[in-house]
C-alpha positions as CSV (number, residue, x, y, z in Angstrom):
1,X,-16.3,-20.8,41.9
2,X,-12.9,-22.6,42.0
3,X,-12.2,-26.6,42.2
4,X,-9.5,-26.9,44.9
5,X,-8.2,-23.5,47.4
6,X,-5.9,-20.6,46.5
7,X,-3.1,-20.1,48.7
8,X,-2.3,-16.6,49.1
9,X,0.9,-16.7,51.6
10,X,1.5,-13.8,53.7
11,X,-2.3,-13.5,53.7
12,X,-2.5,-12.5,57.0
13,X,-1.6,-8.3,56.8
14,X,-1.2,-5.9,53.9
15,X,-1.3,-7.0,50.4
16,X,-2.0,-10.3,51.3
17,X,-4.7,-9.7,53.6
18,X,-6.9,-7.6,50.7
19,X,-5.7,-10.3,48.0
20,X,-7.7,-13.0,50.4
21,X,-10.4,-11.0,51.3
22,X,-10.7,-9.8,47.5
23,X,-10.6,-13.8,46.2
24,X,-12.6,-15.1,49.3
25,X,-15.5,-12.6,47.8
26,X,-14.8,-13.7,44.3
27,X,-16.4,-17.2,45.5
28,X,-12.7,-19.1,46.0
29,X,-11.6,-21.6,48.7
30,X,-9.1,-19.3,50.2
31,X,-6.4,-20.6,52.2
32,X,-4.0,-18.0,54.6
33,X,-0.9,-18.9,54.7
34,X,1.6,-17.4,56.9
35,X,4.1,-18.5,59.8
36,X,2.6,-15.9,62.5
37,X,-0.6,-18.1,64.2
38,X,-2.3,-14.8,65.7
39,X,-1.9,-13.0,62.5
40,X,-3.5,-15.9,60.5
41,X,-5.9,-16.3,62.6
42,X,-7.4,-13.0,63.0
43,X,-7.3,-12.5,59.8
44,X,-9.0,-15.5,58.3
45,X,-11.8,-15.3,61.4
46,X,-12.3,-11.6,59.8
47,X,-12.5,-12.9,56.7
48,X,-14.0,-15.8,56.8
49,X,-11.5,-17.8,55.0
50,X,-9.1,-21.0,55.7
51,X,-5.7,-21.1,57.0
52,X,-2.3,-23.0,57.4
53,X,0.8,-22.0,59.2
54,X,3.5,-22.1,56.9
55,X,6.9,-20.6,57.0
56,X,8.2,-20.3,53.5
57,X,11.8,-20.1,54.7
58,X,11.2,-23.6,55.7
59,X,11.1,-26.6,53.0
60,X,9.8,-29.1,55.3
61,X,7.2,-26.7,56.3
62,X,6.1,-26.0,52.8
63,X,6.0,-29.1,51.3
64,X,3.6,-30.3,54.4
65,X,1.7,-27.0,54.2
66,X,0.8,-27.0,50.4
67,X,0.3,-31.1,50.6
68,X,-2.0,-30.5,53.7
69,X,-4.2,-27.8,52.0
70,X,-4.8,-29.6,48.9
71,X,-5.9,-32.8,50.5
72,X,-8.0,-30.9,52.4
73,X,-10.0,-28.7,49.5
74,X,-9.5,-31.5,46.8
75,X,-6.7,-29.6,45.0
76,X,-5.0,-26.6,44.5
77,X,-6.9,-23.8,42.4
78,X,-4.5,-21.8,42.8
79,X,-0.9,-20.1,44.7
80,X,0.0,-16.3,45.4
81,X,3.4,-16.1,46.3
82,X,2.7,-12.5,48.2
83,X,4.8,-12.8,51.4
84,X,8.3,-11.2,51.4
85,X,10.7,-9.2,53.8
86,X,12.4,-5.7,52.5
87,X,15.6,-3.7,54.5
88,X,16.7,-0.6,53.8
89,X,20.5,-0.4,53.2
90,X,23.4,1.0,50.5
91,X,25.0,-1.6,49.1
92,X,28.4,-1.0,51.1
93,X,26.0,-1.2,54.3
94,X,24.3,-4.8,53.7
95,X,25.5,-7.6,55.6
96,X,26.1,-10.9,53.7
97,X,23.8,-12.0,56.8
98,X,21.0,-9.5,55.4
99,X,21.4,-10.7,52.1
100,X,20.9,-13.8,52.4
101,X,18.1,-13.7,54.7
102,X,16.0,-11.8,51.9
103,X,16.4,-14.2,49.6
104,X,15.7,-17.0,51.8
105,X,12.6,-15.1,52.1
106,X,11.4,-14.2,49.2
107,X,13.3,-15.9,46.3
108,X,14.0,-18.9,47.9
109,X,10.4,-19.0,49.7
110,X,8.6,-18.0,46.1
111,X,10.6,-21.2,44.7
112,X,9.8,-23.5,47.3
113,X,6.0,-22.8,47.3
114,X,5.8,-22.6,43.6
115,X,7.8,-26.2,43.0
116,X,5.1,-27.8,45.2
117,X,2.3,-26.3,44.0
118,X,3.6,-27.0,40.8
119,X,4.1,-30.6,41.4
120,X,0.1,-30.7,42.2
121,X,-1.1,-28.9,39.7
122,X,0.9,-31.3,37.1
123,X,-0.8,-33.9,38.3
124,X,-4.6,-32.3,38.2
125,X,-3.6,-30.8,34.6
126,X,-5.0,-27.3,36.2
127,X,-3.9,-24.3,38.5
128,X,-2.6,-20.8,38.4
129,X,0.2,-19.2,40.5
130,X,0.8,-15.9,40.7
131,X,4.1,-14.2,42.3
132,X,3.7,-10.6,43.5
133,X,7.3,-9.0,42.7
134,X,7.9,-5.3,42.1
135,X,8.4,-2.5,39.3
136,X,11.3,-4.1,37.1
137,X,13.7,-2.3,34.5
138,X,15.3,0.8,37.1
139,X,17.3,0.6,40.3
140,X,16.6,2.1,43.6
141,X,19.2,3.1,46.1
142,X,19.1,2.1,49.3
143,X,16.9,-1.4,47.9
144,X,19.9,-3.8,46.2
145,X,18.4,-7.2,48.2
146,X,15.0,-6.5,48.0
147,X,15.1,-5.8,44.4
148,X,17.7,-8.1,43.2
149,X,15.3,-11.0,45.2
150,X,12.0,-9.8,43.4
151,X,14.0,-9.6,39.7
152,X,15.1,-13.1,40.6
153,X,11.2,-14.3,40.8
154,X,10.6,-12.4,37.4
155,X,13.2,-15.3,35.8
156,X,11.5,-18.3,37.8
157,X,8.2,-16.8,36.4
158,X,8.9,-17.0,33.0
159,X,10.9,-20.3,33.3
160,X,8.2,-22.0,35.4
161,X,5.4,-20.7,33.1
162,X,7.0,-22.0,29.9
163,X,8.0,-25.5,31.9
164,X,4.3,-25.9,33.2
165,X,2.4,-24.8,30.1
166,X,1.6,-28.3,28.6
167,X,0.1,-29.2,31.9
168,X,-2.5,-26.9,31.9
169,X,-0.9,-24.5,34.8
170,X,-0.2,-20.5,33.9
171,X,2.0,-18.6,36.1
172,X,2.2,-14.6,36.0
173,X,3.9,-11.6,38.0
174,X,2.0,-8.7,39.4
175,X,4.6,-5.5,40.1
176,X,2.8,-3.7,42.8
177,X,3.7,0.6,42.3
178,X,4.8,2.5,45.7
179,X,2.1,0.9,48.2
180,X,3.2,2.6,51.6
181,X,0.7,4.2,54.1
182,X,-0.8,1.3,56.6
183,X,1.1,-1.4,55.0
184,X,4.4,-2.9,56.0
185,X,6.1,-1.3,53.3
186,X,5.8,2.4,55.1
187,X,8.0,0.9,57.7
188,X,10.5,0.7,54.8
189,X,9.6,4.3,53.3
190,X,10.2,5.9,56.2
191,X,13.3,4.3,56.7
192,X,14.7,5.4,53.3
193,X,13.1,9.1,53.5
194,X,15.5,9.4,57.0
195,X,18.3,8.0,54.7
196,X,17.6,11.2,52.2
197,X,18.0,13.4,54.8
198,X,13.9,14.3,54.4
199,X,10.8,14.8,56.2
200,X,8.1,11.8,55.8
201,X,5.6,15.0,54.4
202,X,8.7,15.7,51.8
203,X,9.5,12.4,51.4
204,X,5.2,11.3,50.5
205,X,4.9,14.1,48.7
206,X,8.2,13.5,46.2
207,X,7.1,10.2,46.0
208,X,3.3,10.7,44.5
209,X,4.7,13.6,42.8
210,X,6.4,10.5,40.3
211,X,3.4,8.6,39.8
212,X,1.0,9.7,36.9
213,X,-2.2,8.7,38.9
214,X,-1.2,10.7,41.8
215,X,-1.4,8.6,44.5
216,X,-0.2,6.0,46.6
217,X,-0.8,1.8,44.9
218,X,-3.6,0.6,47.7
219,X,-3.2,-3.4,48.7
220,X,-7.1,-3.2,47.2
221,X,-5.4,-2.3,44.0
222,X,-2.9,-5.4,43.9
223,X,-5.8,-7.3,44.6
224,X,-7.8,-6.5,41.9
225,X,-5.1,-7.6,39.8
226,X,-4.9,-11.2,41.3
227,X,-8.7,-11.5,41.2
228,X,-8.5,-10.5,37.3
229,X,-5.3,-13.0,36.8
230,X,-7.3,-16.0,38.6
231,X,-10.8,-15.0,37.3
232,X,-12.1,-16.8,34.1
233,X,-10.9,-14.5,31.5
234,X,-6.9,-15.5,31.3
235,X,-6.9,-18.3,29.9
236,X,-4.4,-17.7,27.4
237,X,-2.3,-15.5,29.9
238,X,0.5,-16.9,31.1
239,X,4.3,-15.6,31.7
240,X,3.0,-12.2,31.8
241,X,3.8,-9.3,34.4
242,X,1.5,-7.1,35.0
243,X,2.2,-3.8,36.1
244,X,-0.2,-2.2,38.7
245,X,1.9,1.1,39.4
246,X,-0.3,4.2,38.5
247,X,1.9,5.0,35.5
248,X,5.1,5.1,37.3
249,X,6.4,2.3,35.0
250,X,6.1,4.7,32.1
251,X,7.5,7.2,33.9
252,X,10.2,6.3,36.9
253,X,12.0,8.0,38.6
254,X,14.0,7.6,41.6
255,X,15.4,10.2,44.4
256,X,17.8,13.0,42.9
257,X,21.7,11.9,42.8
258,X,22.6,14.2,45.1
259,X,20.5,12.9,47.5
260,X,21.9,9.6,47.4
261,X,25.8,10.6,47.2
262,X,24.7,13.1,50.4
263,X,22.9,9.7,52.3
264,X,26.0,7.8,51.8
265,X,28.6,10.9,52.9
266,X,26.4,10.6,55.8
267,X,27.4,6.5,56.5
268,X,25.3,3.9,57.6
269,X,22.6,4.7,59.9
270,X,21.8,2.6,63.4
């Protein structure tokens, strides 16, 4: 279909396993990209699908990576910035150390791979990249890194979609809803339902209990939302977030306050 590969980075578990697998059966040149070789590997020999170690913490890595894939597919159709890190921590808890490790992750990683893919794509007059952030507009206890790094990708969005428009490159946001059960992001749910004091069957059940669609977002669902976003009808979407969270945008909500004040009576956890 495409002219050139899609990079979808953290492709090789999760969300960015499905995205691939959903683009790879769209017809694209899909490239995995992530810094874990077995990971990659058994993912792209499942899928059937390219890959190139990349660690988007690293800039020398990156700007090797992204220049290596496109001289090797004859361009870049296209980047998902997918892979990210998450911790589960009050603000009084969170290390400077912590901190800054997210946003080397998935800020700073989400800038680094979009300035060289943009670079490219400036100079073919084509591409799309699309940065997987989360549900804007509330808080979240327990979540200050994690979602000040993914509101920080929402700005380079807009800024890098307006800045690459006249060069024939779009750029667009997907914010995923709650996507926990066999995904990394339980890990990080079941972290925050200890926090609350609650059971992981009170703590699931209080969570689908906010969403209007009554269930859990699925990696399948993100990916149909990249495969729309890359597909041939958005051409004249760009600087757009799309919200992929079973209604909960329209209708958030977050644990009780008295949960909250009771986790943090409670002190950090080990």
């Amino acid at each position: 279909m495409s002219t050139g590969a899609i990079i979808v980075t953290g492709g090789g578990g999760g969300i960015g396993r499905a995205i691939a697998k959903r683009l790879h059966a769209d017809g694209h040149t899909v490239v995995i990209a992530d810094r874990d070789q077995a990971v990659a590997e058994s993912a792209a020999s499942a899928i059937g699908c390219d890959l190139e170690l990349i660690d988007i913490g690293d800039e020398a890595s990156v700007i090797s990576g992204v220049k290596a894939v496109a001289a090797r597919h004859g361009g870049l159709y296209g980047v998902v910035n997918n892979a990210g890190i998450h911790m589960q921590a009050l603000v009084v808890e969170t290390a400077v150390e912590d901190w800054d490790r997210i946003f080397s992750v998935n800020t700073r990683g989400t800038f680094l791979m979009s300035r060289e893919a943009a670079r490219i794509m400036a100079a073919q007059q084509s591409g799309q990249i699309v940065n997987i952030i989360t549900k804007l507009g509330f808080g979240n206890p327990f979540s200050s890194a994690y979602l000040s790094s993914k509101n920080a990708i929402w700005g380079l969005t807009q800024c890098l979609a307006i800045e690459m428009a006249s060069s024939g490159v779009r750029v667009n946001a997907i914010a995923p809803g709650h996507v926990g059960p066999g995904t990394g992001m339980e890990k990080a749910f079941r972290a925050k339902a200890e926090k609350l004091g609650k059971s992981w069957d009170d703590f699931e059940a209080d969570v689908v209990a906010t969403i209007p669609l009554h269930r859990w977002c699925t990696p399948e669902d993100v990916a149909g939302g990249v495969s729309w976003l890359m597909g041939p009808d958005t051409s004249f979407v760009t600087g757009e977030l799309i919200n992929i969270t079973g209604g909960f945008q329209a209708y958030a909500s977050t644990p009780s306050a008295d949960s909250v004040r009771a986790a943090a009576q409670r002190g950090p956890t080990k």
